[in-house]
LOZA-928559 format. One record per residue (C-alpha): x, y, z. Coordinates in steps of 0.001 Angstrom, whole numbers, plus 500000, padded with zeros to 6 digits. Example, Ala and Ser with C-alpha at 12.3 -4.5 7.8 and 13.67 -1.06 7.14 Angstrom:
# LOZA-928559
512300495500507800513670498940507140
***
This chain:
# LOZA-928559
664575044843925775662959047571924669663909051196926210662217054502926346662668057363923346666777058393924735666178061691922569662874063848923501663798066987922919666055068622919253667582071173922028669446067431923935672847068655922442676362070360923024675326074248922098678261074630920318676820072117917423673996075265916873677036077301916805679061075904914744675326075149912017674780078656911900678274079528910697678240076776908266674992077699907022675791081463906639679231080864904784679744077548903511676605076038902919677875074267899648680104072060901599679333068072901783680386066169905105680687062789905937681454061838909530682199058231910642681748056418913726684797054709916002684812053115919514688125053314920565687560050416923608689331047491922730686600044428922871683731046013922816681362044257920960677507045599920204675132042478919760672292042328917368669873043298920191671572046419920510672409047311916849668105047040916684668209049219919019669867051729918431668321052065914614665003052359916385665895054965918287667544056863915245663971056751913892662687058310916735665089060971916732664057061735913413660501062033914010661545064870916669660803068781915518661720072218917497658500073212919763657983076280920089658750077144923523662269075525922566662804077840919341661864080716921936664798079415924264667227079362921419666157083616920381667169083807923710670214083005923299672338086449922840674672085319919893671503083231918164670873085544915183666928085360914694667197084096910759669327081232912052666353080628914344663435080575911312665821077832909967665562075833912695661527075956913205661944074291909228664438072147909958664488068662911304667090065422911363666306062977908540667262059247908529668274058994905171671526060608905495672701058350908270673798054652907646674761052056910004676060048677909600676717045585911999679532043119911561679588039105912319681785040492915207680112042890916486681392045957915183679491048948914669679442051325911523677295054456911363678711056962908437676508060129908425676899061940904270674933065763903731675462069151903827677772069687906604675145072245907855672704069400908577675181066603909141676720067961911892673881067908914549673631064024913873677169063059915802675782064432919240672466062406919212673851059669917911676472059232920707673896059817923342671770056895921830674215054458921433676197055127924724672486054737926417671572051791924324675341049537925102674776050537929150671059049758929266671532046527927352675124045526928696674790046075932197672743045930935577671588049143934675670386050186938486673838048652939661675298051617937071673227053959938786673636053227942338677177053247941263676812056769939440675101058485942620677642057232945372680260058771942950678901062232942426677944062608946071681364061952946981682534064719944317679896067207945873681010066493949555684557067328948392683737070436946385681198071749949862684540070796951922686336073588950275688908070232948600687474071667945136687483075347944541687455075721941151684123076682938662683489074274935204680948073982933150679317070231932697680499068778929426678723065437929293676376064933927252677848062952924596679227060073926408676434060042929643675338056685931070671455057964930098669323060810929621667579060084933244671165059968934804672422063240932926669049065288934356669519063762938031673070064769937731672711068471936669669909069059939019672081068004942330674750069715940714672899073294940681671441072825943775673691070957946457676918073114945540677557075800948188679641077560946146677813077880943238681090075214941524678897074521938039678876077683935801676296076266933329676318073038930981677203072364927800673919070859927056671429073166925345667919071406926917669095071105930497670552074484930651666627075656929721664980072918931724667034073955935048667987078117934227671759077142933528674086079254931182674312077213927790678062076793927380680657076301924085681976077849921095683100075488918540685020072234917862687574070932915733685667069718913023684943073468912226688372073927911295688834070638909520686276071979907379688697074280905701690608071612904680688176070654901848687978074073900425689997074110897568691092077839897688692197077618901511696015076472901576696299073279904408698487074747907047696352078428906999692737076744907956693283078338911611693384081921909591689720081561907883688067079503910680688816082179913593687942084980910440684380083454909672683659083153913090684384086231913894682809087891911071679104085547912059679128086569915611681325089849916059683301088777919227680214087936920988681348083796921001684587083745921085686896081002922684689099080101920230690639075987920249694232075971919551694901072089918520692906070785915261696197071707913191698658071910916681698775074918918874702015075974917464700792076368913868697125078041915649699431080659917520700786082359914213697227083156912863696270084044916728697403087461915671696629090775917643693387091014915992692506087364917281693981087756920455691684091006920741688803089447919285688400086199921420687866085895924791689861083014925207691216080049924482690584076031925154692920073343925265691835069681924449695339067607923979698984067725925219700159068697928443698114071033930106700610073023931760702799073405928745699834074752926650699177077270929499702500078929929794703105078759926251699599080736925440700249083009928461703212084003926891701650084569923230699592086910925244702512088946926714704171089417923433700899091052922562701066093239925545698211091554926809697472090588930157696556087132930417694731087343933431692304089262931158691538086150929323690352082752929600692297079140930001689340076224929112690640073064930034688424070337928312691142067133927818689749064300929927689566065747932842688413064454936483688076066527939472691764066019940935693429067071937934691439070138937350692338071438940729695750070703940542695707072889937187693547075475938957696215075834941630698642076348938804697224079056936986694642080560938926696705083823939602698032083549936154694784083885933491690991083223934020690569079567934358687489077376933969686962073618932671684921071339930866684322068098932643682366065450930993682755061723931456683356062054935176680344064070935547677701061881933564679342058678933130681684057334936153679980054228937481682471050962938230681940050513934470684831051484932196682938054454929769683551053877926323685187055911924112683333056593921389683350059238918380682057060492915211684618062546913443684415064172910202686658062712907519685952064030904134684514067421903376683120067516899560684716064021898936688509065333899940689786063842903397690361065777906432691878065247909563692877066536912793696543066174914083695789067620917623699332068467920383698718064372921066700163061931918613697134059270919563694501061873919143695001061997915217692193060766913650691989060273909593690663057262907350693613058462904561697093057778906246698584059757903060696764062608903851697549062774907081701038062836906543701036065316903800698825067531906114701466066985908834704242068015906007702064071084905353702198072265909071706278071415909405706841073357906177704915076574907647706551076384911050709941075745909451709515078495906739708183081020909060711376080718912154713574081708908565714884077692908887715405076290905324713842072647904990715830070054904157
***
């Protein structure tokens, strides 16, 4: 079965990837990366056919360059600093510094090794191609799609019924049933709700293709990165993330996310100058409503009203949860989500649950511990514990408790 190129344009990815380059670029451009692939379903199995595939596709991907009416987009982006743009008229993905493997069983490997300033973009493309590739190949793929529509016309009857209320941004790109789906979706979502629900879309090419705000800030490999700098001690990689990213874009980016090394240990470098500095905040694991009152509080003890800043909910989220959590804070901060999966991938199909993390940064391992025990993610179990003893020893030391 052979499909159609799943990647046809460099801007088909979360904007916060371009965000996150041009930092990396600026600062740390010395640092290697190597990110590694996991599906997290239990049986899934990818067959030869697909594995094909999917390495096809990667070499279409990497045939891809910026056009210009696509660099033009990106200038006008307000934050998008116009050398970071020249860079990105030379620059294009290369297929060398991706590798992916097949097992007897069906496994898949892909390990992508380079400057973390060019290995980054890879994880988003890569997801998109082989979530598109497993659907197409595993399944009735117009059965998906009839599936898809009946779905999202069902969420767009609730939100024009006044049972939704609340505004998110569309996060979905990286785990959408296809391309074809993901521009059918947006487009009915722009133009069938009333009340004007969608805010813009996480996807960089559909938010040009259909006049949408391009929406994110960064994710939690940007502060993993800090882990592989020598100088930077373990349990203060909050402190020099949030002060590179401020120093890049000046405030003019700026929601901050709390969990890579837990929200507790994020809140004591979320000083008065951060708190000032970023707009807001987004939370990705835990409980939701315990992460809200606890970072509406940090705010008061700043003498800062919270409902001057933003809540971003982003942590697998459908429709019924987000308003329930709207409900709950909406006279208490700003509030807005990210909603994903259930926007470009809920068919009768279970999605999968697929990543590409970044584990070592020049050859050291890194890791993210997250406010959810499951959500840690790390290849070296003994670093992951002596990054967890890093973060207990810094919370301990700094309530005046003695370890014991």
């Amino acid at each position: 079965m052979k499909l159609q190129p799943i990647i046809q344009s460099l801007l088909d990815i979360d904007l916060y990837k371009f965000n996150m380059q041009a930092v990396m670029l600026s600062h740390h451009p010395d640092l290697i990366g190597e990110y590694c692939f996991k599906c997290r379903n239990e049986g899934v199995r990818f067959t030869p056919e697909m594995f094909s595939e999917i390495n096809e596709q990667i070499s279409h991907l990497c045939s891809l360059t910026f056009r210009e009416e696509e660099l033009d987009y990106l200038r006008s982006i307000r934050f998008m600093k116009p050398a970071y743009v020249e860079f990105m008229r030379l620059w294009r993905p290369l297929q060398n510094y991706v590798e992916t493997k097949l097992s007897p069983e069906g496994e898949l490997t892909i390990n992508i090794t380079g400057p973390m300033y060019i290995a980054t973009l890879f994880e988003i493309y890569l997801l998109e191609i082989v979530n598109e590739v497993y659907f197409r190949m595993q399944y009735d793929y117009e059965e998906l799609l009839k599936s898809a529509r009946e779905k999202l016309d069902a969420k767009i009857d609730a939100f024009n019924s006044g049972k939704y209320t609340f505004k998110f941004a569309e996060f979905g790109c990286r785990r959408r049933l296809s391309r074809e789906w993901m521009d059918e979706a947006v487009l009915k979502l722009r133009d069938r709700l009333k009340g004007g629900n969608m805010v813009g879309t996480s996807d960089v090419y559909f938010a040009m293709k259909y006049g949408l705000t391009p929406v994110g800030t960064y994710a939690h490999e940007f502060v993993q990165m800090y882990q592989g700098i020598d100088s930077i001690p373990l349990a203060y990689t909050n402190h020099y993330a949030m002060e590179d990213w401020y120093d890049y874009y000046r405030g003019d980016n700026g929601t901050a996310l709390t969990d890579t090394v837990t929200t507790d240990l994020f809140l004591k470098d979320f000083n008065r100058a951060m708190v000032n500095n970023y707009t807001g905040v987004r939370h990705d694991s835990g409980d939701p409503y315990e992460w809200g009152a606890k970072i509406i509080e940090h705010y008061k003890k700043y003498g800062v009203d919270p409902r001057t800043k933003l809540l971003l909910f982003s942590d697998s989220l459908d429709f019924d949860r987000a308003q329930n959590l709207y409900d709950h804070f909406k006279d208490k901060a700003k509030v807005s989500f990210g909603i994903g999966t259930f926007v470009t991938n809920d068919t009768f199909a279970t999605p999968l649950n697929i990543v590409i993390k970044l584990q070592y940064v020049n050859g050291r391992p890194v890791a993210k511990l997250s406010d959810a025990p499951g959500k840690a993610m790390s290849q070296d179990g003994e670093y992951l514990d002596y990054l967890k003893h890093a973060v207990e020893f810094r919370l301990e030391r700094e309530r005046g408790n003695r370890l014991e």
